[in-house]
N, C-alpha and C positions, 0 to 999 in steps of 0.2 A: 553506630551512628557517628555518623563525622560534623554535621552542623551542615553542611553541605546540602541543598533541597538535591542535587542532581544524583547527587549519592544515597538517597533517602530513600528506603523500602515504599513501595506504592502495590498495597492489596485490590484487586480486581477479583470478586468474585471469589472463588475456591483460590487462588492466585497469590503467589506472593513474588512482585517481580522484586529482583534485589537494589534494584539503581531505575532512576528514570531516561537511561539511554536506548535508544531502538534504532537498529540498523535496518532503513526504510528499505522496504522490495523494491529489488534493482533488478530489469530485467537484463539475461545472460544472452540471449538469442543463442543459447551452443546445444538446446534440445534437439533429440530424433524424434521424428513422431509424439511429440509430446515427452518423451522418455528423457531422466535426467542422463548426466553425461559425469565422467572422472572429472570435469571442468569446475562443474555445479558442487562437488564434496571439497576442492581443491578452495573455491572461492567460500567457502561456508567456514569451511576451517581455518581461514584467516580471523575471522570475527569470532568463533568458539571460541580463540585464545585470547579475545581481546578487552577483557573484562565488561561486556557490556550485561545490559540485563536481557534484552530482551533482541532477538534477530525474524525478518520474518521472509521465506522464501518470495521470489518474485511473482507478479502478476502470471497465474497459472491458468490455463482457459479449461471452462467447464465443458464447451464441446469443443469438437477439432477446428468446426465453423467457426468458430469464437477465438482463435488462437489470432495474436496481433501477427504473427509472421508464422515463417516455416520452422523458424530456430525458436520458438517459445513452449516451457513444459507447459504439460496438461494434468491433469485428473478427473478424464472424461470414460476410463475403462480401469478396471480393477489392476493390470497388468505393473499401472502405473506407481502404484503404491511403496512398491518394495524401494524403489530409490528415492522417493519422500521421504521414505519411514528413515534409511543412513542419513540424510542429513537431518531431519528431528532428532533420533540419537544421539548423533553429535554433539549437536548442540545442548541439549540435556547431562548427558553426562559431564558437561564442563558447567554445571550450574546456570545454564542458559536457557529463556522460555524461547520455542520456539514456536513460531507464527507464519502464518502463508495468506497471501491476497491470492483468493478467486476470483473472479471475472468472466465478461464476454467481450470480445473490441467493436463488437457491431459494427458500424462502415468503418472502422476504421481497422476491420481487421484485412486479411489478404494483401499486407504489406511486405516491401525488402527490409530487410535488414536495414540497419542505421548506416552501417559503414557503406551501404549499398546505394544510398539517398535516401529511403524508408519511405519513396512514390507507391502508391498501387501496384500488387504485383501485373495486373491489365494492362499498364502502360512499360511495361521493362521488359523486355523480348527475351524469351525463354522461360516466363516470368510463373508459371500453373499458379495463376490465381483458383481463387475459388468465387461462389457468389457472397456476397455479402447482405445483409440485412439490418433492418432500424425501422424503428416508429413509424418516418412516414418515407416514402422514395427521394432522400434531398443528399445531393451529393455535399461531399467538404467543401470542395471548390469546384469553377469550373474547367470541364473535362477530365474530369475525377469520375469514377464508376458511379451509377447510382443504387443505394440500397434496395435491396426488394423489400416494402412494408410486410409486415410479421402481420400474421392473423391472429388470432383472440386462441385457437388452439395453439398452434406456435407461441406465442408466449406463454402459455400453458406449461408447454414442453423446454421452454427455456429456464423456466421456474425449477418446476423439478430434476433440469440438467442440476443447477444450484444445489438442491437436496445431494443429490449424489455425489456431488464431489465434496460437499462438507462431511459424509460420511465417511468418504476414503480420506479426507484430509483426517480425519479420528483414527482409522484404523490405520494411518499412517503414525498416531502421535503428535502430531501439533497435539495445540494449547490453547492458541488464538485461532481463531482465525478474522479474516478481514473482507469484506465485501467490495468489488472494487465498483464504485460508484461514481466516477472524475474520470478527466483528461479525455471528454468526448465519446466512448466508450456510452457500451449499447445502455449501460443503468443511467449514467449521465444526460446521455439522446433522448431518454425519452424525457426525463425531469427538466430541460432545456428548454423553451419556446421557439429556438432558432431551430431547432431540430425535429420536434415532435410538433407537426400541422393535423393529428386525427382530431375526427370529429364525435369518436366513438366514446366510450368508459375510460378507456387509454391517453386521451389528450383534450388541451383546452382550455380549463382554468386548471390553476395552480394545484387542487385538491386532486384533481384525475393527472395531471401531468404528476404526479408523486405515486402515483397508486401501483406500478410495476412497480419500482424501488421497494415500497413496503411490501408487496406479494411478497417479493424473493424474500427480502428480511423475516418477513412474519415466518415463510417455510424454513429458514434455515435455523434462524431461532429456535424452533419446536424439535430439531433433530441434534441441533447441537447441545451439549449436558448441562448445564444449570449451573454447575459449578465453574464453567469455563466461561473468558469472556468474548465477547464481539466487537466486533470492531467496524468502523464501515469508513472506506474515504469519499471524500465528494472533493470540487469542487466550490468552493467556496462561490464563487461569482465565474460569470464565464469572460468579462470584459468586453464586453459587443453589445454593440449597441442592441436592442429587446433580446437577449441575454438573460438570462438567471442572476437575482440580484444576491444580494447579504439578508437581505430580509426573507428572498426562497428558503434558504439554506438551512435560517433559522427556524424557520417553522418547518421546513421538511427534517431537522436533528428535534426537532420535537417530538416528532411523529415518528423516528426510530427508535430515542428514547424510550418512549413506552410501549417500544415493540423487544425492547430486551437491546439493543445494541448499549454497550458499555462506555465506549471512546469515538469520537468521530475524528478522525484523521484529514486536516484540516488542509490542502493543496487549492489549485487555484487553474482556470484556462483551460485548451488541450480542447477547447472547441471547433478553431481554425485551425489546427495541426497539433502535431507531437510539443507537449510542452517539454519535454527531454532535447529537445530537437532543436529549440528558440536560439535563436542567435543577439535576443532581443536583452538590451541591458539592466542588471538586476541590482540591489541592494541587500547585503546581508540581514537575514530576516525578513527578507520582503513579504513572507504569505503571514509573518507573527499576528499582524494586528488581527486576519480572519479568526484566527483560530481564538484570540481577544476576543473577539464578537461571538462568535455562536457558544466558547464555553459561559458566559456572561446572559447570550440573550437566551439560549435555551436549558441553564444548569445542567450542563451536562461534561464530563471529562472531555479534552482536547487533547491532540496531539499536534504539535507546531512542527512543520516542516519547510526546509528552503532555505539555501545558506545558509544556516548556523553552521559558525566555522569555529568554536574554538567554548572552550570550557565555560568564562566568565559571561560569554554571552549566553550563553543556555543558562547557567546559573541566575541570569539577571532575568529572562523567560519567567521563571517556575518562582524567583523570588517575588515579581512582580502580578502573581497570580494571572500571566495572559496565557498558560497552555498546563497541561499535569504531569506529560511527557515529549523528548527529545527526541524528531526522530532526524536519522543524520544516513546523508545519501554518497554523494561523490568525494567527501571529505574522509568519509570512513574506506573510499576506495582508496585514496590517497596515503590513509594513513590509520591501520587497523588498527593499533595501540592510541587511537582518540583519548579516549574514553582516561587511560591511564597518563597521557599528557594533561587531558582537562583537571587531572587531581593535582598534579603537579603546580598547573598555572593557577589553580583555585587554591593553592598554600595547602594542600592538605600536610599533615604534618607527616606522617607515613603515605605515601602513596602506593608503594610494593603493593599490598596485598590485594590492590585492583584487579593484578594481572595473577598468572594461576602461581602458587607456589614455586614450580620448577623454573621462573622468572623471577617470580619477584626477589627471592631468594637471593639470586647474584649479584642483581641491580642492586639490592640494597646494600650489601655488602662493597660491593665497588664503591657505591655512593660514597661511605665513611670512611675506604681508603683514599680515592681519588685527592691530590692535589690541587687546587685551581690559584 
C-alpha cells in the first residue's frame, strides 16, 4: 500500500487489479483480415513493461461486417484466437490483467484508415467497401452511404455474433472484457434518438431505444464466467442537439448494472464523426465530470477517460471520488513508463518497484549514485 488511491489494489469480481491505471483500447489499424500482426505484440509489449495494472486490446469487431476499417482485428472466427491469446499472455505474465473491447461500427464501419482521411471507403476510389448497417437507413452526414436497417432476425444474429467472440475472447485469456457501446457505433446507433427513427420493439422511447444494448449485454453476461468482470463504454451524452442526454446514460448504466456489467467506461460524442479524429479543442479531463455523474447517479464503478495527462491529476480523480479507475490513451503512447512517472510526481517514496524488477533495479541504484 503506498497511501496513493491510483496505486491502490481495486477488486472486480474474481479480480484483483494491482493499480488503478488502464491503458484504454487504441485502435492499431495494422490487422489482416481481422488477424493480429508482429505490430499488435510489439505495441502491447511497450505497456506489459510499464507497470500498469490493467491494458485492454483495441476495439475488436464481432463480425467482419462490423470491422471500422480494413486494418481493425477481429474475433469473428476461431482462426483468430491464437494471436489474442500472445498478447493476453503477455500481458499476464508480467502481472498485467488483460482486457479487450468488442464491438460492431455499424455505419460507421467500411472506413479508410485514419492516416487515409478515415471517409467511407464508397467515396475513396479503389476504396472495396462493404454495406453497412444500423437501426434505421440515416446516413452520418450528407453524402455519406446510407445504412441498410437491420431486421429483428439480424439483430438476432448480431447479438449472438457478440456471444461468440466473448467466447474466443475466454478461450483466448482475457480477463475483461468490454462491450463497445460509444463513439456512434452500431450499440451507441441504436441507444441515440439522432440515430435510431424505428417504430418497432427496437426504437422510440427511451426503454426500447436501450433494449439492443441490454440484449447483447444480457447474452454476453450469461457466457462470460461470474468470476470475471464486464465492462461496457458508452457515450456519456452525444452533444447534438435531440442527442442522448446524461440523464440517458444514467438510467441506461442502471439497467446494465443489474444486468452484471461491473464498470461503465465513461467517453463521450463520435455521433457526427470519429471522436479520435476531432480537431475540435479540449481541456484535460474534459469527459471527468460524465463519469462524476453516472458513477453517482446510477452507483455503479466508473472509469474516467480523456486527457488525463499526468499522475497528480488522476490521483485528484479517484481522491475526489469522480471515477474508480484511470484509463490513459495517447499519453500512454507518448510515454509507456506513465504509470511509473505518475509515482514519481505523486512523492512516492520508492517508485522502482512500479516498473518490473529488471528496471526498477538499476533506476534505483543510479538514483542514489547520481549527482545533481
Amino acid at each position: 500500500m503506498t497511501g496513493l488511491k491510483l496505486f491502490e489494489p481495486l477488486t472486480l469480481r474474481g479480480l484483483i487489479l494491482k493499480n488503478r491505471i488502464v491503458v484504454s483500447p487504441m485502435c492499431q489499424y495494422m490487422a489482416k483480415e481481422g488477424y493480429v500482426q508482429p505490430w499488435h505484440q510489439a505495441h502491447h509489449a511497450r505497456f506489459a513493461l510499464g507497470g500498469v495494472g490493467t491494458v485492454f486490446v483495441e476495439a475488436t469487431g464481432v463480425q467482419r461486417g462490423g470491422r471500422i476499417t480494413h486494418g481493425c482485428t477481429g474475433l469473428w472466427e476461431d482462426g483468430q484466437i491464437a494471436g489474442m491469446k500472445a498478447i493476453a499472455d503477455l500481458h499476464r505474465s508480467h502481472g498485467v490483467i488483460p482486457g479487450i473491447q468488442i464491438g460492431h461500427a455499424g455505419r460507421r464501419a467500411s472506413a479508410a484508415l485514419p492516416w487515409d482521411g478515415a471517409k467511407p471507403l464508397a467515396l475513396v476510389e479503389n476504396g472495396k467497401p462493404w454495406q453497412t448497417v444500423g437501426p434505421s437507413p440515416i446516413a452520418e452526414r450528407d453524402g455519406y452511404p446510407i445504412p441498410r436497417e437491420l431486421t429483428a432476425l439480424e439483430i438476432d444474429g448480431i447479438v449472438e455474433a457478440f456471444v461468440a467472440a466473448a467466447r474466443r475472447a475466454l478461450a483466448a485469456g482475457f480477463e475483461i472484457v468490454e462491450i463497445h457501446g460509444a463513439h456512434g457505433y452500431l450499440l451507441h446507433s441504436f441507444f441515440s434518438p439522432i440515430t435510431n427513427h424505428r417504430s418497432d420493439a427496437y426504437g422510440g422511447t427511451r426503454e426500447k431505444r436501450m433494449r439492443v444494448p441490454l440484449m447483447v449485454t444480457e447474452a454476453v453476461r450469461r457466457v462470460w464466467p461470474a468470476d470475471k468482470p464486464l465492462f461496457y463504454r458508452t457515450s456519456v451524452l452525444d452533444g447534438l442537439e435531440g442527442g442522448s442526454t446524461i440523464e440517458d446514460t444514467i438510467a441506461l448504466a442502471g439497467e446494465l448494472k443489474s444486468r452484471g456489467v461491473d464498470v461503465i467506461d465513461c467517453s463521450s460524442g463520435g455521433m457526427a464523426g470519429s471522436s479520435s479524429m476531432s480537431t475540435n479543442k479540449i481541456k484535460p479531463g474534459f469527459q471527468v465530470p460524465l463519469a462524476e455523474a453516472v458513477r453517482k447517479g446510477a452507483d455503479i464503478a466508473t472509469m474516467a477517460v480523456g486527457a488525463i495527462l499526468d499522475g497528480p491529476q488522476a490521483e485528484s480523480i479517484l481522491q475526489e471520488g469522480k471515477a474508480d479507475l484511470i484509463a490513459i490513451g495517447r499519453e500512454m503512447l507518448e510515454d509507456p513508463n506513465w504509470a511509473y512517472h505518475a509515482a514519481a510526481a505523486l512523492g512516492m517514496n520508492k517508485p522502482w518497484p512500479v516498473l518490473p524488477m529488471q528496471y526498477g533495479f538499476y533506476l534505483e541504484r543510479r538514483a542514489s549514485a547520481l549527482e545533481r
